[in-house]
N, C-alpha and C positions, 0 to 999 in steps of 0.2 A: 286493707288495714285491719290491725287486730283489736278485740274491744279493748284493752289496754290502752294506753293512749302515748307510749314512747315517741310518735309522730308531732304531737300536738305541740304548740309553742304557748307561753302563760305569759297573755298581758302583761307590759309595764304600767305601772300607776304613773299619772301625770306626776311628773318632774320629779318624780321618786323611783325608785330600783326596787324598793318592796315595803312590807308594813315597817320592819327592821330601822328604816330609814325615816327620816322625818318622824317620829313618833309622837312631837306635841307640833304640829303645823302649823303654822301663823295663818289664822284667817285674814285673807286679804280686804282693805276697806273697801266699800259700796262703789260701784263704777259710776262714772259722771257719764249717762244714756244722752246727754245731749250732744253728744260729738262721739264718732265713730274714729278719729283720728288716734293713728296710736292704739288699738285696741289689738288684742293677742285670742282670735274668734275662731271657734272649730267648728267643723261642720255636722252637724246632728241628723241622723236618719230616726233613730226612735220607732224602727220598722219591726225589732224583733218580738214576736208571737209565740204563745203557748198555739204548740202544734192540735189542728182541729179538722174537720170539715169543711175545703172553701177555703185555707188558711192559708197563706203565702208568711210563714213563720220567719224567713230567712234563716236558720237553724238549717236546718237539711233539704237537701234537693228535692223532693218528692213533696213536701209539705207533712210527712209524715214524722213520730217522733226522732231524735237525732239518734242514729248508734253510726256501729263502723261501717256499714255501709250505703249508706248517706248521706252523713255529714257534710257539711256547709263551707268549716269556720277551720281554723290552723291554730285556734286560739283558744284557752278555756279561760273562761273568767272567772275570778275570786269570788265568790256569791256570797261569803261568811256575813258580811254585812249587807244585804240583801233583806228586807220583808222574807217571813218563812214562805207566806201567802202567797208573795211573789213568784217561788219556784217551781219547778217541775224536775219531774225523772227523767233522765235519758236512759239509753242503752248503752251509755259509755263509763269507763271504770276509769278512774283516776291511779295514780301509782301507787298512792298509800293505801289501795285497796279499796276507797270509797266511792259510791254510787254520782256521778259527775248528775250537777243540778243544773240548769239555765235560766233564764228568768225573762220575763214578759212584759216590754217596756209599755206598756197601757197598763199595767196593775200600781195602782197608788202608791206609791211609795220609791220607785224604782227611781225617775225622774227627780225625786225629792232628793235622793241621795246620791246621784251626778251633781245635781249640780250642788251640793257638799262641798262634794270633794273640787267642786271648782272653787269654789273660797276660800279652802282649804289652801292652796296650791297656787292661787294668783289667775287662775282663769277668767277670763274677763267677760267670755260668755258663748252663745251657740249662733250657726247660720243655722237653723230647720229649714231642711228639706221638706217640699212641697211636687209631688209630681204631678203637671197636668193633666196626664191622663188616666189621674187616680182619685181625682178631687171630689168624688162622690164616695169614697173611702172616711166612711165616721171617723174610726178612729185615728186620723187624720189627726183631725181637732180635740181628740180625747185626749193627745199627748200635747199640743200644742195647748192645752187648758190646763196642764201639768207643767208645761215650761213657762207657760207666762207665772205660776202661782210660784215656783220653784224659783226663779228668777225674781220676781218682787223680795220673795223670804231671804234670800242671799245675798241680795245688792248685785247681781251680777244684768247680764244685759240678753237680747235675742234679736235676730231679724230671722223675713221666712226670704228661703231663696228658689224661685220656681223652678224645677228641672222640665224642660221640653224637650228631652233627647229621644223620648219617644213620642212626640208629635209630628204633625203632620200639615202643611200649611194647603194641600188640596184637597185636603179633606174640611176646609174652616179657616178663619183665622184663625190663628193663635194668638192676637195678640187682643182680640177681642174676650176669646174664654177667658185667659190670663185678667181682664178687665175687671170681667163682671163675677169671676169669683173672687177677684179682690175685693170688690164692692160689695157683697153678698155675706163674706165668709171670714177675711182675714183684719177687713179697715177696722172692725173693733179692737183688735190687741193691739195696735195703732196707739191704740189712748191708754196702753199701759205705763206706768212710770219707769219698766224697763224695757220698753221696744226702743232702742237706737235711732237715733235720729242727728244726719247732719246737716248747716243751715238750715237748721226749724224745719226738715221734713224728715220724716220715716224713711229711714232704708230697706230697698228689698234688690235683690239679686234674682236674674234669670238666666242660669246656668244651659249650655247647648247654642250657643248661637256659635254660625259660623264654622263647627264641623263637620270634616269630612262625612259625606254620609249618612249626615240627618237631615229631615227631610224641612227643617223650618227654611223658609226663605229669607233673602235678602231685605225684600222686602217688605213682609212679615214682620222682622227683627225687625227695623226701622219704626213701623205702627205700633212697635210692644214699647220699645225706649218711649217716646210721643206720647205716647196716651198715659203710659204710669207718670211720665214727666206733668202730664196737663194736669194728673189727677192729684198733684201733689206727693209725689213719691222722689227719692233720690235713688237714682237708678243705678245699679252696677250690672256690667255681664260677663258669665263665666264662659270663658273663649278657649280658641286650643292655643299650645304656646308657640304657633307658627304665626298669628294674627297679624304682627306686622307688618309681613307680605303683602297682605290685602290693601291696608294704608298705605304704603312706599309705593307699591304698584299701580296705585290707584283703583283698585277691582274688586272683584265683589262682595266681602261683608264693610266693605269700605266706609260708606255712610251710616249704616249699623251701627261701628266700632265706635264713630264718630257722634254719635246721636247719644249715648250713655253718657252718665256722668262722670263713672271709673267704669277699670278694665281689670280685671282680675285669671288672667293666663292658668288653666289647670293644665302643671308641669307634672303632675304625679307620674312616675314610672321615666322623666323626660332625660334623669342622668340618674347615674350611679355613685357613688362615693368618692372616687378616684376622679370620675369626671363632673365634680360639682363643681370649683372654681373657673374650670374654664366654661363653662354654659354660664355662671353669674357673671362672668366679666362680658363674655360674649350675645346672649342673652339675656339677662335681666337689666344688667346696666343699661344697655344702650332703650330698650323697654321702656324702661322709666324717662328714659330723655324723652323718646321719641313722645310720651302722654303728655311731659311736661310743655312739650313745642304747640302740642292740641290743645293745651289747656283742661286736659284730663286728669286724674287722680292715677295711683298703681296702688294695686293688692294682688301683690303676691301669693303664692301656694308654697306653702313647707307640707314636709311627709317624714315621720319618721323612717320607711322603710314598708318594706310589704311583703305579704307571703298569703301565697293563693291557691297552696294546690290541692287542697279539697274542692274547692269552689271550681276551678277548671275540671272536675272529677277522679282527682287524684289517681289518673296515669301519667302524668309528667312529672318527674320527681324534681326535675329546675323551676317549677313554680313556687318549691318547698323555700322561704326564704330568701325568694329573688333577689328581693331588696333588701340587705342584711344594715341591721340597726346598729352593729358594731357598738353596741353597749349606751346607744343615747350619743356616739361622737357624729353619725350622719347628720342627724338632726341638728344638733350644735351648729355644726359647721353654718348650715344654711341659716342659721338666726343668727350666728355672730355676722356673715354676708350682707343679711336683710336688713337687720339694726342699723347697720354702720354706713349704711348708703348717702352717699352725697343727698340724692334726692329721697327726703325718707317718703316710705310707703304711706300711703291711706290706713293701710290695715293689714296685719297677716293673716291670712286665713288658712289654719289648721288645718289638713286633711288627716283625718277624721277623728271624730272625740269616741264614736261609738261601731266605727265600721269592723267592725270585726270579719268579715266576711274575706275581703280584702287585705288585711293584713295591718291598718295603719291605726288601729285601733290604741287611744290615750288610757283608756279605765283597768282598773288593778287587775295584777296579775292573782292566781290561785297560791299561796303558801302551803306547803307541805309540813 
């Protein structure tokens, strides 16, 4: 790749095509945090780092500053509106000739001005990501002390959703750590007036159950639903979009699937444009029946699209915009699908408000 940046793609701003667009935005009213029902929720990593020593930046592969031959991301972000404080130099040159800047979601201010632009724009609010085998990771909570204040200031909403995709059920429970660093670490933003909560309990999600490949067990996932249930939590789990198999079939994350309160299928990458209505008629629909019959909730996954071939190491050039956004109509399609559903959904849950890595990143794009 050349330090020029002809390869790179520039964020869309949520529900806008550029500054050009929306120019006086109607701030959306204060979300009602006592029901999750209905709510329009993306999923927040809040991972990205001024590259250092030790630093897992997300920005570039090596943990070192980003240029062209490390880079991360497919994506430059608009920084104009950023804290100055907030940014850093790269090695990469933008096309107007300027020095491309990034910014370091633990530095004050950053988090303050997501979720802006989520009032801005009708966002209703974030899942935080929580990795369990990161949880001794301060700045964990550094951003999560930033989304609760950010969130209160906005009227918007949050819940944390554990990811255990790299756990390990013979090495531990997991559903015991998942426990006791709820109990420890996250049950105080609980008592915020914007952590979501449905029938009178706090929602949290634990993403990773039931895939191919990882290592948590059946029933592992069975103790994690139970105990967050006993503890007063309203449970969801992020499952792959085969899940049903295991319910119809009777077998193995069976009673897992069954033990949650909702099910929320991550379909990201699961169809393409052309093949979205028939996976929602064939797929989703019947999904929601089948939760409806168990007397479970549905939250679905929307994506705008994806592009990842930095992140794969940019030798495959069909990672460059896999998932083509076709100007905002991919997306469309799947919320006019998901809205309109016989059985409406619990929740939509966004993939992703800030994953830029990935490709399906909601925050503004760079103007020129």
């Amino acid at each position: 790749m050349k330090p020029s940046l002809p390869w790179l793609l520039y964020a869309t701003a949520p529900l806008a095509a550029s500054h050009s667009s929306h120019t006086h935005p109607v701030r959306a009213a204060a979300i009602d945090a006592s029901t999750i029902q209905g709510k329009w929720l993306y999923g927040y990593q809040g991972w990205f780092r001024k590259p250092g020593p030790g630093v897992n930046n997300h920005w570039s592969a090596d943990g070192n500053t980003p240029g062209p031959n490390n880079i991360e991301v497919d994506f430059i972000p608009d920084v104009s509106q950023y804290p100055v404080n907030c940014l850093f130099n790269t090695g990469l040159t933008l096309p107007n000739g300027q020095p491309a800047k990034f910014y370091d979601s633990t530095c004050d201010g950053v988090i303050d001005l997501h979720f802006k632009w989520m009032q801005q724009y009708g966002i209703d609010g974030v899942i935080v990501q929580r990795f369990i085998q990161s949880v001794g990771d301060q700045s964990f909570l550094t951003v999560l002390n930033q989304v609760r204040a950010a969130a209160e200031k906005y009227g918007r909403g949050f819940i944390v959703e554990y990811d255990v995709s790299g756990a390990d059920s013979s090495q531990g429970s997991v559903a015991t750590a998942i426990l006791n660093d709820y109990n420890s670490k996250i049950k105080p933003y609980t008592t915020s007036s914007a952590y979501i909560h449905q029938n009178g309990k706090p929602v949290t999600m634990v993403f990773g159950i039931g895939f191919s490949g990882f290592k948590v067990t059946a029933a592992d996932s069975v103790n994690i639903a139970n105990q967050l249930k006993a503890a007063g939590l309203y449970v969801g789990f992020g499952v792959p979009e085969q899940w049903s198999g295991d319910v119809t079939g009777n077998k193995g994350f069976v009673q897992a699937f069954k033990a949650a309160d909702f099910i929320s299928p991550w379909t990201v990458g699961g169809y393409s444009s052309a093949g979205y209505q028939g996976f929602h008629t064939s797929v989703q629909v019947p999904d929601s029946q089948l939760l409806q019959s168990l007397g479970k909730q549905y939250a679905p996954v929307i994506f705008p699209g994806t592009s990842a071939y930095h992140l794969n190491g940019g030798t495959n050039p069909s990672a460059f915009d896999y998932f083509p956004r076709n100007n905002g109509s991919f997306y469309s399609a799947q919320a006019d699908a998901l809205t309109s559903m016989a059985i409406k959904p619990l929740f939509i849950f966004n993939a992703m408000f800030d994953e830029v890595n990935e490709g399906e990143l909601r925050t503004k794009r760079y103007v020129i």
